[in-house]
C-alpha positions, 0 to 999 in steps of 0.5 A, spaced: 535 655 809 530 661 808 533 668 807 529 670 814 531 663 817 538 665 816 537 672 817 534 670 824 540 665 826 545 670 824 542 676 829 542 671 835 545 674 842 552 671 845 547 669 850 542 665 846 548 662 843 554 661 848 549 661 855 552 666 860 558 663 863 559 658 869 564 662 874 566 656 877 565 654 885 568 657 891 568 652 896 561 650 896 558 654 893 558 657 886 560 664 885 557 670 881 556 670 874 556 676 870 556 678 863 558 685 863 566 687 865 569 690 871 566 696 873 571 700 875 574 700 868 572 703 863 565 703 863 564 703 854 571 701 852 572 700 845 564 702 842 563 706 837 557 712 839 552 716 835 549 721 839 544 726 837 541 733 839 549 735 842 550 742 840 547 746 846 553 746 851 549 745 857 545 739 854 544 732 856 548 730 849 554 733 850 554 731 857 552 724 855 558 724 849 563 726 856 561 720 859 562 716 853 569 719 852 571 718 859 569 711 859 573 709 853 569 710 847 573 709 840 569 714 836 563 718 839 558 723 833 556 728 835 549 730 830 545 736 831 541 740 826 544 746 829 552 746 829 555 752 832 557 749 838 559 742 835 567 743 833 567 747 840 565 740 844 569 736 839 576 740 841 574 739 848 574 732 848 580 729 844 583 734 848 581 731 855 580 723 852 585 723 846 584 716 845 577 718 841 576 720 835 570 725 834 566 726 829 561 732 827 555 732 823 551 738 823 544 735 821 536 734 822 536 727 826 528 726 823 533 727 816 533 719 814 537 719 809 542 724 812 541 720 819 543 713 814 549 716 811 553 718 819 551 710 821 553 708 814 560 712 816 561 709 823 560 702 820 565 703 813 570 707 818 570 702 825 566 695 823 561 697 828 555 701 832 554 699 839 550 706 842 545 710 839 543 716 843 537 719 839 536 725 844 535 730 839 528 733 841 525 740 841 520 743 847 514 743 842 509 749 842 509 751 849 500 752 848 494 749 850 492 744 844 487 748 842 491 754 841 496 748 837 496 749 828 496 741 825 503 744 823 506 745 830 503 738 833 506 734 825 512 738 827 514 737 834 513 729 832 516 729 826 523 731 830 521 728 837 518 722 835 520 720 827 527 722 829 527 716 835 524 711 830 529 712 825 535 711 829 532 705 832 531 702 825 537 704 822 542 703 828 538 696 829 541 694 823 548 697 824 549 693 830 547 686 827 554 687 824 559 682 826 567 682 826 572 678 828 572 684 834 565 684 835 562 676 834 556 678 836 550 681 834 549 687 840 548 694 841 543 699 846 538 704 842 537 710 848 531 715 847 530 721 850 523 720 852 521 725 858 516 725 864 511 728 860 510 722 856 509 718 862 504 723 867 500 730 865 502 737 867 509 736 865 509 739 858 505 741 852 499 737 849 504 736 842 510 735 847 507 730 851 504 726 846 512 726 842 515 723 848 509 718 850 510 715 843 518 715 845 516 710 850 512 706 846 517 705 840 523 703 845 517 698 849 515 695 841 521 695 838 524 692 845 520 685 842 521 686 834 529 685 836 527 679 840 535 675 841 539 679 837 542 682 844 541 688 842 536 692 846 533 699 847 530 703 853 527 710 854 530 716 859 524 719 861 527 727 864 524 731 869 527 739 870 533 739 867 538 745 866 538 745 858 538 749 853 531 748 852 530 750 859 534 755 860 528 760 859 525 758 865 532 758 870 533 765 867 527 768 868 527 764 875 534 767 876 531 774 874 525 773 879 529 771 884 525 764 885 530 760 883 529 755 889 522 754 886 525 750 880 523 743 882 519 743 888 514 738 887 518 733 886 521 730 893 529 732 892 526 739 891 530 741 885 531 740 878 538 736 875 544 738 871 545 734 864 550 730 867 545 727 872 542 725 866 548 723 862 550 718 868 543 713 866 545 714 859 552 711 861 550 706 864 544 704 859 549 704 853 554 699 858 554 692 858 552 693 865 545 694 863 545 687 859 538 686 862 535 692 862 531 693 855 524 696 853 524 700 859 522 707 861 527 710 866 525 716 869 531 721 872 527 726 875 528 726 882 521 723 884 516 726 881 513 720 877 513 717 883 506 720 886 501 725 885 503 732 885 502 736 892 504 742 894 509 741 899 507 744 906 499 742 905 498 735 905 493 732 910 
């Protein structure tokens, strides 16, 4: 047998190998089959996480690592190139979740080698990788194209668009490890897309082609690890209260217009990071088993339609 053959046989999901389950009849028909646990248990009992971008405190990161702790994650990283914040949240999770085990690492999520080194230590340390949130992004240049230098339109991919591809490259091939715990290869790979990648007028040109090319690595890379079990999906975010944003709430807060904030889209206001953190939970979960190379927009209905001042439609 090749090298590749063996390669592609030793990658093959439990359900390529196993099928889904017969659950049995009851009475006549047959009863449901499922493939995830129960929901109303933890929801990633025993996985190991890396999260990156978590240091900002009112960010879709550490709000995500939240949702892992609580639901039962082993170990959670917390990476972000600004550190100041990340001993803080790692106290505030084993003093909420004792049972997981938190580490911190402050470095650049488009680093590889330094992005290779925390994978590494998840698999010499645990055995295993079952969640990579590449979340780490930044806002872009925030000015019209042509006022944007070469330099800030490479910077702006370099860390929300080669950040993403390099978490997908090397946390695919952590989750291909197997063990007697894990027999099976699998694994979810989320990214931090936004609605600017999937509709105009939602960011900077920079910013909106970073995160449009987020989209296309989850969909691309989505069929590159065809049967392995191990998928990856896109959160495409609308307005969200973050530390990216907080200049804006600020500044509305200031004026008094905060009500303005998300307007356009139908629930007519913008979300907190758990609203986000709550998608990335269940994208990280056996519960989204056949969710894969999608881009899911959490922005309160404004990709739905064409924007439209509310009050003036015909």
């Amino acid at each position: 047998m090749s090298g590749n053959a063996r390669q592609r046989l030793q990658a093959v999901s439990q359900q390529l190998v196993e099928g889904i389950p017969d659950a049995g009849t009851f009475e006549d028909i047959p009863k449901i089959r499922q493939i995830a646990g129960d929901s109303v248990g933890p929801r990633v009992k025993d996985k190991v996480a890396i999260v990156t971008g978590t240091n900002s405190p009112q960010g879709i990161g550490r709000a995500t690592a939240h949702q892992y702790a609580r639901n039962g994650a082993t170990a959670i990283y917390l990476l972000d190139y600004t550190s100041t914040h990340l001993a803080t949240h790692a106290r505030e999770i084993t003093t909420l979740y004792p049972a997981t085990k938190v580490h911190t690492y402050g470095i650049d999520a488009a680093d590889e080698s330094a992005l290779k080194s925390v994978i590494d230590h998840a698999i010499s340390t645990y055995g295993r990788l079952d969640i990579f949130f590449a979340n780490a992004g930044i806002s872009g240049s925030n000015k019209s194209f042509a006022d944007v230098t070469a330099a800030e339109f490479t910077e702006t991919l370099r860390i929300n668009t080669l950040g993403v591809f390099l978490a997908a490259k090397h946390a695919s091939v952590a989750m291909r490890k197997t063990s007697e715990a894990k027999p099976y290869p699998s694994g979810s790979i989320i990214c931090t897309a936004s609605v600017a990648g999937l509709r105009s007028n939602a960011g900077a040109t920079d910013y909106s082609a970073s995160k449009a090319a987020v989209v296309s690595i989850a969909q691309t890379v989505a069929y590159q690890l065809s049967g392995t079990g191990i998928r990856i999906n896109a959160i495409c975010p609308g307005v969200v209260e973050t530390g990216m944003t907080a200049a804006m709430y600020d500044a509305a807060r200031a004026r008094g217009t905060q009500r303005k904030i998300g307007q356009l889209n139908p629930l007519q206001r913008g979300a907190v990071a758990d609203e986000v953190a709550r998608v990335a939970l269940f994208l990280g979960s056996d519960e989204s088993s056949y969710v894969n190379g999608q881009a899911w927009a959490v922005c309160g209905g404004l990709s739905a339609g064409h924007p439209f001042v509310p009050g003036k439609l015909a």
